[in-house]
TIVOBA-93106 format. One record per residue (C-alpha): residue number from 1; residue in three letters; x, y, z. Coordinates in steps of 0.25 Angstrom, whole numbers, plus 5000, padded with zeros to 4 digits. Last residue first. Layout:
// residues N
<NUM; "ala"; <X; Y; Z>> ...
END
This chain:
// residues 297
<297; "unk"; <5533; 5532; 5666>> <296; "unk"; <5549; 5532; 5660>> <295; "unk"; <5554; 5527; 5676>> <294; "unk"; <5569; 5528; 5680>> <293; "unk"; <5568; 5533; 5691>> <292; "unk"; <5558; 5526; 5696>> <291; "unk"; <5564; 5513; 5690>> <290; "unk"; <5575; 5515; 5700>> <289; "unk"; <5564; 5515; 5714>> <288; "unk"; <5559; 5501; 5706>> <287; "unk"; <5572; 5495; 5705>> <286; "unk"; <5575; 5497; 5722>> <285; "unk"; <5562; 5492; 5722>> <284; "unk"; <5564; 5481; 5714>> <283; "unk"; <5577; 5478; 5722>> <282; "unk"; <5571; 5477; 5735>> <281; "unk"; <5572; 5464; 5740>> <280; "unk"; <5587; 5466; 5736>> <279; "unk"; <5592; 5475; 5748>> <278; "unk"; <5580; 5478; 5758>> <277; "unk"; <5589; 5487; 5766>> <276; "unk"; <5594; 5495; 5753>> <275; "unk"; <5580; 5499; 5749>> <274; "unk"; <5581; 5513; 5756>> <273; "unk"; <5592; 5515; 5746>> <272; "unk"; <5586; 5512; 5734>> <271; "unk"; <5575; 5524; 5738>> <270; "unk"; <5588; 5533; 5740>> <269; "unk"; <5593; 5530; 5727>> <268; "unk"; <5578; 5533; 5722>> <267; "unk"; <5577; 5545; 5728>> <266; "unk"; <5591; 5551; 5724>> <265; "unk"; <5587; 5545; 5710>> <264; "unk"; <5574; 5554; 5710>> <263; "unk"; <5583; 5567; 5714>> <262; "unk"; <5593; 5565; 5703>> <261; "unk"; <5579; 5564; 5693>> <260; "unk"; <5572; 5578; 5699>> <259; "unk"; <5587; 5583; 5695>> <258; "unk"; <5586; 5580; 5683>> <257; "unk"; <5573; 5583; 5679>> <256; "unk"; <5574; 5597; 5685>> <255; "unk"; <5573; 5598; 5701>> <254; "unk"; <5562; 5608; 5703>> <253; "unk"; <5553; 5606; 5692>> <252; "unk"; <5555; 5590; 5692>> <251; "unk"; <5554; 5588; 5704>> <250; "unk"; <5540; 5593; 5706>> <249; "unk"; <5531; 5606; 5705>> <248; "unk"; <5521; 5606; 5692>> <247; "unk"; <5523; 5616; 5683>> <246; "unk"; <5511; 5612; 5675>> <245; "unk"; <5516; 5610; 5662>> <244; "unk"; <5529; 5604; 5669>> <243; "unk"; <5522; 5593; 5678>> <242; "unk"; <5514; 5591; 5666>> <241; "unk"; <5524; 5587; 5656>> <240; "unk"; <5519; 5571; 5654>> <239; "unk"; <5506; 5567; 5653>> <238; "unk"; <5502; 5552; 5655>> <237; "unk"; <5508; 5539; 5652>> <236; "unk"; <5522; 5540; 5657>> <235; "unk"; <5526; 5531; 5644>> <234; "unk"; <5518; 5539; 5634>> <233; "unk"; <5521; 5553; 5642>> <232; "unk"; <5537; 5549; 5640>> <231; "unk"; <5544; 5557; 5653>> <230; "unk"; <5555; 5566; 5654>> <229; "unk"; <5545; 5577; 5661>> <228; "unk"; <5534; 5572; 5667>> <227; "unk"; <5544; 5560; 5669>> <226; "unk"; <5550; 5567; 5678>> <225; "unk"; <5540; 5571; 5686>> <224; "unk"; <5537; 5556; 5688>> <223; "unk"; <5550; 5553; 5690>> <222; "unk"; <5550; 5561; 5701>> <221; "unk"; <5536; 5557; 5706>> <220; "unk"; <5545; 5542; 5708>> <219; "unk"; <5556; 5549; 5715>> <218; "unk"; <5547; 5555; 5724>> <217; "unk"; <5540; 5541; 5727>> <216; "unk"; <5552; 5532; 5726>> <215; "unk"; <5561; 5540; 5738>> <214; "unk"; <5546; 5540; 5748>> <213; "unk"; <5546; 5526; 5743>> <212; "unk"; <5561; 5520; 5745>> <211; "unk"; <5561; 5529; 5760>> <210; "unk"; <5548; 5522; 5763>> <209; "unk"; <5555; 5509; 5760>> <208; "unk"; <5567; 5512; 5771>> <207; "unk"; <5555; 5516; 5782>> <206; "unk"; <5548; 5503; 5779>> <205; "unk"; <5559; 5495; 5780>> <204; "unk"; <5563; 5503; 5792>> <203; "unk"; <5550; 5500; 5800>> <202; "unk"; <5551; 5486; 5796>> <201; "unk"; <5542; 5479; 5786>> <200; "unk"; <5530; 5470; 5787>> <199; "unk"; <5528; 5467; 5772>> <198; "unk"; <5514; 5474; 5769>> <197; "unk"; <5518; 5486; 5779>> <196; "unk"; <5530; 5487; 5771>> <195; "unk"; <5526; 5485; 5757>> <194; "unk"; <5515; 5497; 5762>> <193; "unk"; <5526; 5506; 5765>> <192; "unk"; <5531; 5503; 5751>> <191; "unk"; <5517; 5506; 5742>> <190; "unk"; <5515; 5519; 5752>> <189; "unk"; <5528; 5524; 5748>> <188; "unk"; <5525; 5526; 5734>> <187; "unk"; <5512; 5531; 5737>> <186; "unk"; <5516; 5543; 5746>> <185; "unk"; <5526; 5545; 5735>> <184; "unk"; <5519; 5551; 5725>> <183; "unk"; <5511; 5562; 5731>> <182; "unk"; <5516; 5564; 5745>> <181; "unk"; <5533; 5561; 5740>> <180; "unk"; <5529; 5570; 5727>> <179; "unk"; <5523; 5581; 5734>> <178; "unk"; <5532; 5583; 5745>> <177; "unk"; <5544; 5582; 5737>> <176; "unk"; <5538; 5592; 5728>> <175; "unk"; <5535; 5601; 5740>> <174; "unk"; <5550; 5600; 5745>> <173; "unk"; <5556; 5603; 5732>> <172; "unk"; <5547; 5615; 5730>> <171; "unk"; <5553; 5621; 5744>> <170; "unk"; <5548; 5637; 5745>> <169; "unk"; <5537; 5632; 5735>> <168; "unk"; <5532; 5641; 5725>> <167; "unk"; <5524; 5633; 5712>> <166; "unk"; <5510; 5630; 5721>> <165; "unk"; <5500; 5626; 5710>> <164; "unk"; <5505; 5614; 5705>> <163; "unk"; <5512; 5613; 5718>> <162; "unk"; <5499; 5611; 5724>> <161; "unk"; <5493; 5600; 5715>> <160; "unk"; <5506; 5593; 5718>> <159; "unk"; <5506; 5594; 5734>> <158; "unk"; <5491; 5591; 5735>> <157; "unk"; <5494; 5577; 5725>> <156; "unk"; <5506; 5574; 5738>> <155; "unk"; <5495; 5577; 5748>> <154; "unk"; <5486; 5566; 5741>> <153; "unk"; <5498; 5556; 5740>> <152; "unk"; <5499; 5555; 5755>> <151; "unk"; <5503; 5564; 5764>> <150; "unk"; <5490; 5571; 5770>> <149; "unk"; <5481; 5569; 5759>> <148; "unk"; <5483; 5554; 5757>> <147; "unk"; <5488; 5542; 5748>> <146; "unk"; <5501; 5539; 5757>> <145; "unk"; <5492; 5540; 5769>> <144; "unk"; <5481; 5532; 5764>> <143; "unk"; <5490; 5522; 5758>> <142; "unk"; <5498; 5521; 5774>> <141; "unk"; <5482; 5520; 5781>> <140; "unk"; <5479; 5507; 5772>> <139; "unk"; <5492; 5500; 5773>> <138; "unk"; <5491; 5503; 5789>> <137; "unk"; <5478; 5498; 5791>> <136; "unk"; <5480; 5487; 5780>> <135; "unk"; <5492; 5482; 5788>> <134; "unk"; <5483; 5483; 5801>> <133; "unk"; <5472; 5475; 5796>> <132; "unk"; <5481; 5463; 5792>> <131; "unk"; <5485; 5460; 5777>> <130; "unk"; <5476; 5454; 5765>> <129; "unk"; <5472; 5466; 5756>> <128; "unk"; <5459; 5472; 5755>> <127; "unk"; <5462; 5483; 5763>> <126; "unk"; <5471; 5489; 5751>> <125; "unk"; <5462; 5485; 5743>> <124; "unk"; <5452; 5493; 5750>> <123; "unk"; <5462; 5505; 5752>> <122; "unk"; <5464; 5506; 5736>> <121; "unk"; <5447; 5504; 5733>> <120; "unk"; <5447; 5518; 5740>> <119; "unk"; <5458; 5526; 5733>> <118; "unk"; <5454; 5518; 5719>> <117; "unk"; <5439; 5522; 5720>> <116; "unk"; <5442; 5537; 5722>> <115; "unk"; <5451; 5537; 5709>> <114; "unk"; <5440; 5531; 5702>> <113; "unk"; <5430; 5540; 5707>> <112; "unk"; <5439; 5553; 5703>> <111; "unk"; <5441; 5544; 5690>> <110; "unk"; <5427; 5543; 5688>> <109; "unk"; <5423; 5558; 5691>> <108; "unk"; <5434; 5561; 5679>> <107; "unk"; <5429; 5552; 5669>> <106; "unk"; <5433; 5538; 5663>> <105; "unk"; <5446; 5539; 5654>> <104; "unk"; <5451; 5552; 5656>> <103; "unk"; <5446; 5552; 5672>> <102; "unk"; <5454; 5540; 5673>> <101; "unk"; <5467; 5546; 5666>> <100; "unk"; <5469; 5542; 5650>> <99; "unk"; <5481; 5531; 5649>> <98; "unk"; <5496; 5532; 5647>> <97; "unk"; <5496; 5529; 5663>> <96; "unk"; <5488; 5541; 5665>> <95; "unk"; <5481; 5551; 5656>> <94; "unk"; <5474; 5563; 5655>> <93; "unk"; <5479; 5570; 5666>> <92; "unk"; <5475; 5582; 5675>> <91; "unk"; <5483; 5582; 5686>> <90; "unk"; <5473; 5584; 5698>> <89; "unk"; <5460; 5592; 5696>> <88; "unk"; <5459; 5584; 5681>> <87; "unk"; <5460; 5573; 5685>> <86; "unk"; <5475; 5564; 5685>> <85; "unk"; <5477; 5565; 5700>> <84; "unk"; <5465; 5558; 5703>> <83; "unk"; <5467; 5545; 5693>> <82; "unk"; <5482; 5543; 5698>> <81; "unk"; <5478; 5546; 5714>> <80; "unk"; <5467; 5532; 5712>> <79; "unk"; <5478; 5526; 5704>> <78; "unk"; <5488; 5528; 5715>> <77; "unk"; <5476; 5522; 5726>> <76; "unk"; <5473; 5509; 5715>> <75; "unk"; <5487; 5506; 5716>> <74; "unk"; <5490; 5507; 5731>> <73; "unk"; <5478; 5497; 5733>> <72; "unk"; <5484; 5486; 5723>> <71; "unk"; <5498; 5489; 5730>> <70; "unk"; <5490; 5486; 5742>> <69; "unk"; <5481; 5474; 5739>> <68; "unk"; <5494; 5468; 5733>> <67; "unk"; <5503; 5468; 5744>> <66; "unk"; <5499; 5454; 5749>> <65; "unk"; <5498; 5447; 5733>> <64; "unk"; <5512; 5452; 5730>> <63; "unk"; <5519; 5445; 5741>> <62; "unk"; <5525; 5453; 5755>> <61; "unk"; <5540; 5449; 5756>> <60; "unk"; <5544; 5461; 5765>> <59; "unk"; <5551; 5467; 5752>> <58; "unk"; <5538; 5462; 5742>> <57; "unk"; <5531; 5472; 5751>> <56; "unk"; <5540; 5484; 5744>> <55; "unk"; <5539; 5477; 5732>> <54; "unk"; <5523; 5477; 5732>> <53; "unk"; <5522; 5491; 5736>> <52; "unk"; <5533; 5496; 5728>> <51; "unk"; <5524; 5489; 5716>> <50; "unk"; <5510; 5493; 5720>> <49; "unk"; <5515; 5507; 5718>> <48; "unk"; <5524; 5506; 5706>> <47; "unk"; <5512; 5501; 5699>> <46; "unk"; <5518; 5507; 5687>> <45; "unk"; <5506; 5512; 5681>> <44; "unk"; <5494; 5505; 5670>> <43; "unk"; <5481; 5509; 5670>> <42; "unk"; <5476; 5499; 5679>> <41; "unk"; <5470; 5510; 5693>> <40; "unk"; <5466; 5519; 5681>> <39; "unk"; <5457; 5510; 5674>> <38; "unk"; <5452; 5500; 5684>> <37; "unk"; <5449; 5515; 5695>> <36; "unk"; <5442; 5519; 5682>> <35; "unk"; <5433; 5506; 5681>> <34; "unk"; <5432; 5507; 5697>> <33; "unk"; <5425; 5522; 5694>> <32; "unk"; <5415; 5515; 5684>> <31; "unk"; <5408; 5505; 5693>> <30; "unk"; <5396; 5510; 5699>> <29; "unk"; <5394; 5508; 5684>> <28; "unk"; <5395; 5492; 5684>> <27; "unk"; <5404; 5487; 5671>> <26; "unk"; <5413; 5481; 5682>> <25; "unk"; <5429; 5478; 5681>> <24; "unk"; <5435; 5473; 5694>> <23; "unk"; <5446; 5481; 5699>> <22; "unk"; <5456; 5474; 5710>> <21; "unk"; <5459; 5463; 5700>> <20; "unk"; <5465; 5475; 5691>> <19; "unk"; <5476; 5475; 5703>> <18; "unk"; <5480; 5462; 5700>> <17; "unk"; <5483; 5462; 5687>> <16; "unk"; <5490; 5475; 5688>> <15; "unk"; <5499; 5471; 5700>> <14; "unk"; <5503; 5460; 5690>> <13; "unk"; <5507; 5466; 5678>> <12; "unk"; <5513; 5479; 5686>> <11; "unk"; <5522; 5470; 5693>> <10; "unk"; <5529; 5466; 5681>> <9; "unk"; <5529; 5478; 5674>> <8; "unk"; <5537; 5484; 5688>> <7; "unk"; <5547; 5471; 5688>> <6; "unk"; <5548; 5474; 5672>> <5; "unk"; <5551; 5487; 5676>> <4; "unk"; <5559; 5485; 5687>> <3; "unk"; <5569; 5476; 5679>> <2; "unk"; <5570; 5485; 5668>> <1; "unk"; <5562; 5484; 5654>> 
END
């Protein structure tokens, strides 16, 4: 195990435990949709979000305990994007995580309300944390934006449901980018934006932080498709070759294999690079943008 990974295992233990306090178990009916958002939201992941969150913080000196309402919140909202892209209307999968999909292993109308529950009960944790009004303002508003239809994660989903159906592009690179920085990366930057706001940064702090992210998230989807490729389906924990089945528009199919992994270390040298300012402090980061490249699941 390398350093980051037994950094990331670490982190995962702990973030886990406290994020199952956030999900009381009841045998009450009216109940059933939080059983599924207990499911889905602790089977398993990375937590790579919650965890650029809480290094990026850790940068400005912000202690675990402050930034946890907002990784917490930030977690249940990816999971809530998790359990609706896998129905049926969306990708279609049957597992997740090396485990069966919400609506495999409750219902489909469950895991629609279960994906509704966790959107709405991420931005009442979030408010639940202990900051001044106007940081929550602003942390609230900034994972709205990052999760929305205009240039959030939402617009990004649009984008890859269109290209599923829409193969002639005048500039396919630039649409793929498009989709993969609105889909994926809208998240990925939101976790270091909010460090910022937690810690108090500068303006150019943040600026150099958001370059890491918006470098982090297309390399991160890069590996992702890559994976659909190269990858182990026990390790990756759901079903691998579909990109290809369904002649699915993304690096990948436009660049080859090895040149969609030349273009993921171009990211991630230049992600390194925005943390030079920062020097040591941010060495997990720095070690977590090279696990990304190097990632089996």
């Amino acid at each position: 195990m390398t350093e980051i990974e037994s950094i990331l295992k670490s982190y995962s233990e702990k973030f886990n435990e406290d994020l199952e306090k956030y999900f009381p178990i009841s045998d009450n009916i009216e109940q059933g949709a939080v059983k599924a958002m207990r499911y889905s939201v602790m089977n398993g992941g990375k937590r790579l979000r919650p965890f650029l969150l809480h290094e990026t913080a850790k940068l400005f000196g912000v202690p675990y305990e402050k930034a946890l309402p907002i990784a917490a919140s930030l977690e249940m909202l990816h999971t809530y994007s998790l359990i609706h892209d896998d129905l049926p209307a969306m990708d279609n999968d049957d597992m997740r995580r090396g485990k069966p999909t919400c609506h495999k292993a409750f219902d489909e109308a469950t895991a629609i309300l279960a994906g509704d529950g966790l959107l709405t009960y991420a931005f009442e944790v979030l408010n639940s944390a202990e900051l001044k009004d106007n940081k929550k303002v602003e942390l609230t508003l900034l994972l709205s934006r990052a999760a929305g239809a205009f240039n959030g994660m939402i617009a990004g989903q649009v984008l890859d449901l269109y290209t599923d159906t829409h193969k002639d592009f005048p500039n396919p690179e630039a649409i793929i980018c498009q989709t993969e920085e609105l889909k994926t990366g809208c998240l990925l930057r939101y976790p270091c934006e909010a460090g910022c706001i937690l810690g108090n940064a500068t303006a150019e702090e943040r600026k150099l932080l958001i370059q890491y992210s918006r470098n982090v998230g297309i390399a991160f989807q890069i590996t992702d498709d890559i994976l659909d490729v190269e990858g182990d389906e026990q390790l990756v924990g759901k079903t691998l070759k579909k990109d290809k089945a369904q002649n699915k528009l993304n690096f990948v199919s436009i660049y080859g294999v090895e040149g969609a992994k030349n273009i993921a270390e171009r990211l991630i040298n230049e992600a390194e690079t925005s943390l030079s300012v920062f020097g040591e402090k941010a060495h997990t980061l720095k070690k977590l943008s090279r696990y990304i490249l190097t990632r089996n699941h």
